[in-house]
C-alpha positions as CSV (number, residue, x, y, z in Angstrom):
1,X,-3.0,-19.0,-1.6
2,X,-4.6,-21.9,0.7
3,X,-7.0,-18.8,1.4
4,X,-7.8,-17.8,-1.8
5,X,-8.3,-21.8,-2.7
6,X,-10.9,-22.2,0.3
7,X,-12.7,-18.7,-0.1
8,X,-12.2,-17.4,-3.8
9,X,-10.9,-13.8,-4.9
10,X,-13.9,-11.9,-3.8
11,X,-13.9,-12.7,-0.5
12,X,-10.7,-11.9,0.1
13,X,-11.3,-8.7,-2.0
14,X,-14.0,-7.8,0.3
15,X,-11.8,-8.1,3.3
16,X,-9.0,-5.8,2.2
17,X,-11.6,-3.2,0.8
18,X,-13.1,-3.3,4.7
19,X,-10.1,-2.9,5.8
20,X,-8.8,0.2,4.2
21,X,-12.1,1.8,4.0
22,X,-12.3,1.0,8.3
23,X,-9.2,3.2,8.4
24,X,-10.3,6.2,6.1
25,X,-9.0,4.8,2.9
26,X,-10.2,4.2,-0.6
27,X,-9.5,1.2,-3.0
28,X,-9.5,2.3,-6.2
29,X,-8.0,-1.0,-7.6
30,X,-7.5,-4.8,-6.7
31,X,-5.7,-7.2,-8.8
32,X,-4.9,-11.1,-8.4
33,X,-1.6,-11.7,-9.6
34,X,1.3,-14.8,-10.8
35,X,5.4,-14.3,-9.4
36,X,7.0,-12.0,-7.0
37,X,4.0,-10.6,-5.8
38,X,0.2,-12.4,-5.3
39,X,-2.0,-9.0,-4.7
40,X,-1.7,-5.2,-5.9
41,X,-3.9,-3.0,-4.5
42,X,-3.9,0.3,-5.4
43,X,-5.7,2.8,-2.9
44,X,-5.9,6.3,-0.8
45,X,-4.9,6.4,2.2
46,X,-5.8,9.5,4.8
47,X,-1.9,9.5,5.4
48,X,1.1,8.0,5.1
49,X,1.4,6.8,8.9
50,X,-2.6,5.2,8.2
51,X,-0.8,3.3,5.1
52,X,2.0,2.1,7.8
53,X,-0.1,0.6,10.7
54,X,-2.1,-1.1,8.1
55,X,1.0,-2.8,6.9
56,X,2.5,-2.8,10.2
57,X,-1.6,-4.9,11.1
58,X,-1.2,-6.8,8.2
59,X,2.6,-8.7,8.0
60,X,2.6,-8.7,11.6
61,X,0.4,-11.9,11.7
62,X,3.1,-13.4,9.9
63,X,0.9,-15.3,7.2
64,X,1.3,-12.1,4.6
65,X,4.6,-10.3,3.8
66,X,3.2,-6.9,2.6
67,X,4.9,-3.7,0.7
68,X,3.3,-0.3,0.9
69,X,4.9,2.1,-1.9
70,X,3.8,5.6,-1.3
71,X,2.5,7.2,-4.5
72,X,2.9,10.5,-5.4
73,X,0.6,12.6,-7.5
74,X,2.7,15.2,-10.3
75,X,1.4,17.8,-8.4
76,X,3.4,17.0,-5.0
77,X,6.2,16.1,-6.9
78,X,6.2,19.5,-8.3
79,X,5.7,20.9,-4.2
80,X,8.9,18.3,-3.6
81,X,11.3,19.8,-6.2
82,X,10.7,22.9,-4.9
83,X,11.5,22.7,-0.7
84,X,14.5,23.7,-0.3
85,X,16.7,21.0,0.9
86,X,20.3,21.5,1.9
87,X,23.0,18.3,0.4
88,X,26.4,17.6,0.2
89,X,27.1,14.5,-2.0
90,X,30.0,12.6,-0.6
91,X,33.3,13.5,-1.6
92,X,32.7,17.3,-2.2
């Protein structure tokens, strides 16, 4: 927040569109934020591991705790449901 006080929104806008877009990635949506969480940005990644180092790059400096939520589209749900996957629940 000191950040955003000294520099404004934009500018830190600009920095986290750089950095997805400097690791293959596309923002589709920034938003500022009030409570458990200060920034959502919504974006596509090339991959999921890309989406981990750039989490891994970012909370590492220890001035941002970060969470990336993989997204999936309906369509690789629908590939999900259908690999076979072999479960016991416990108990059974």
């Amino acid at each position: 927040m000191s950040g955003l006080g000294k520099e404004g929104g934009s500018a830190r806008a600009e920095i986290v569109h750089s950095l997805v877009e400097n690791a293959g990635g596309q923002v589709e949506c920034l938003y500022f934020g009030f409570g458990d969480h200060d920034l959502y940005v919504v974006g596509e990644m090339p991959n999921p591991v890309t989406a981990a180092a750039l989490g891994i790059a970012v909370r590492s400096t220890g001035v941002v705790e970060a969470q990336v939520n993989l997204l999936l589209t309906p369509e690789e749900m629908d590939e999900a449901a259908q690999l076979p996957v072999a479960y016991q629940p416990p108990g059974r």
